[in-house]
Structure formats: structure tokens, C-alpha cells
N, C-alpha and C positions, 0 to 999 in steps of 0.2 A: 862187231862181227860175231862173236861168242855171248850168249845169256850168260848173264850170271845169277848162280843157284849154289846153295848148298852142295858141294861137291859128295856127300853119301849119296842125294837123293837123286843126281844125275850118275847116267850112263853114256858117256861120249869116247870114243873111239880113239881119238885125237889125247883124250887126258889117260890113257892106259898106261905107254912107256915101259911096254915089254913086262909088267907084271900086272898082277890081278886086284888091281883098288878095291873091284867092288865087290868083296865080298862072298865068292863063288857064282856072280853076274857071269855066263858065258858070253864071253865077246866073240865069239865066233858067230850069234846071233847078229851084234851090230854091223858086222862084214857083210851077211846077209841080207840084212834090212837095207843096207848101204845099196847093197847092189842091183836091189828088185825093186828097189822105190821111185827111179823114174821109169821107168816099164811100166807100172802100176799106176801113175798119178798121169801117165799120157800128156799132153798138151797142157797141161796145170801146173808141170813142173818150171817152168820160165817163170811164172808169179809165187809159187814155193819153195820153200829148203828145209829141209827137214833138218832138226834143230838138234836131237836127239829124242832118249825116255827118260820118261817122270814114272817111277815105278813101272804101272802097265798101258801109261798113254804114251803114244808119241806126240812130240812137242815140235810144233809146225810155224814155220816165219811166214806171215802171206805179207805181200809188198801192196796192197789195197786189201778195201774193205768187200768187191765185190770177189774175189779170190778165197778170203776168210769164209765168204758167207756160201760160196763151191765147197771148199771143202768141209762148211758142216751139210751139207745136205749130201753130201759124197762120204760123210764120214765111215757112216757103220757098211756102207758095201766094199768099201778102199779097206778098210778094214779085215774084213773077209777073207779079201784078195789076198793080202799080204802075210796072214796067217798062214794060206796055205803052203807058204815056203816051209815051215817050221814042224818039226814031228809033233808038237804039243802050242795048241791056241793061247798066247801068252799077252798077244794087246788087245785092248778092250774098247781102245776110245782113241781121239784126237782133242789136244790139246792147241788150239789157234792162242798166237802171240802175235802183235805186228812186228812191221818190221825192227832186227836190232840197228840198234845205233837213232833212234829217234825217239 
């Protein structure tokens, strides 16, 4: 269900626990992201899940190859999109993973 990474170099929501792991990481950005990210990804969301951040990428599960290959050619404007939630442009990139658990 959950990647596994180096716990510094991820940002997940889910591993907070009412204090501040990461470092002065504002987690009221991953509330954010959490909440505009299927608004954003439209009809692509059912083959996607947003996994978390890898520093300034977001880290995406597509459940086929042909969903991976939507979201890199949807990367940098999805990207854009989703910046503009945020007072300062903080993701740069997407990160495709297949699916966890395979």
C-alpha cells in the first residue's frame, strides 16, 4: 500500500502523528495537495494515487503503463495547475512509480 523510502526524504501525511518530522516541512501544504489533487488530475484520478513528495516532485502510483505514460505528457501543465494552490511554486516535476504491492 505504502512505498518505502527513507523516511527524511519522504513527506506523507499519514506518517506526521500530530508533530513535525520533517524538519519545518509545512504540512498544511500536504492537506492541500491532498485536496486539489483529484480536481486537478480529472478522469486520470481512478488509474492514479498520489503517493506523496520526494523533496520537490510529487511521487505518483499509475496502475498501467498507459496512465504512467498520461501522466508524463500531462506532467509540467498538472503541475502548474497545482502550484497555483500554493503562495510560493514549490513542485517542479512528477515522479511515476507503478503500481505498490507489485
Amino acid at each position: 500500500m505504502f512505498l518505502v523510502r527513507k523516511s527524511q526524504n519522504w513527506s506523507r501525511l499519514g506518517h506526521s502523528g500530530g508533530r513535525r518530522p520533517f524538519r519545518g516541512f509545512p504540512l498544511e501544504r500536504l492537506q492541500l495537495l491532498s485536496s486539489v489533487w483529484d480536481r486537478e488530475i480529472g478522469s486520470l484520478a481512478a488509474h492514479c494515487r498520489l503517493e506523496g513528495v520526494e523533496g520537490d516532485r510529487l511521487v505518483v502510483s499509475a496502475t498501467s503503463a498507459a496512465a504512467a505514460n498520461e501522466l508524463g505528457l500531462r506532467g509540467r501543465s498538472l503541475v502548474r495547475a497545482l502550484n497555483k494552490y500554493f503562495n510560493r511554486a514549490w513542485l517542479s516535476g512528477i515522479k511515476v512509480v507503478g503500481e505498490p504491492g507489485r
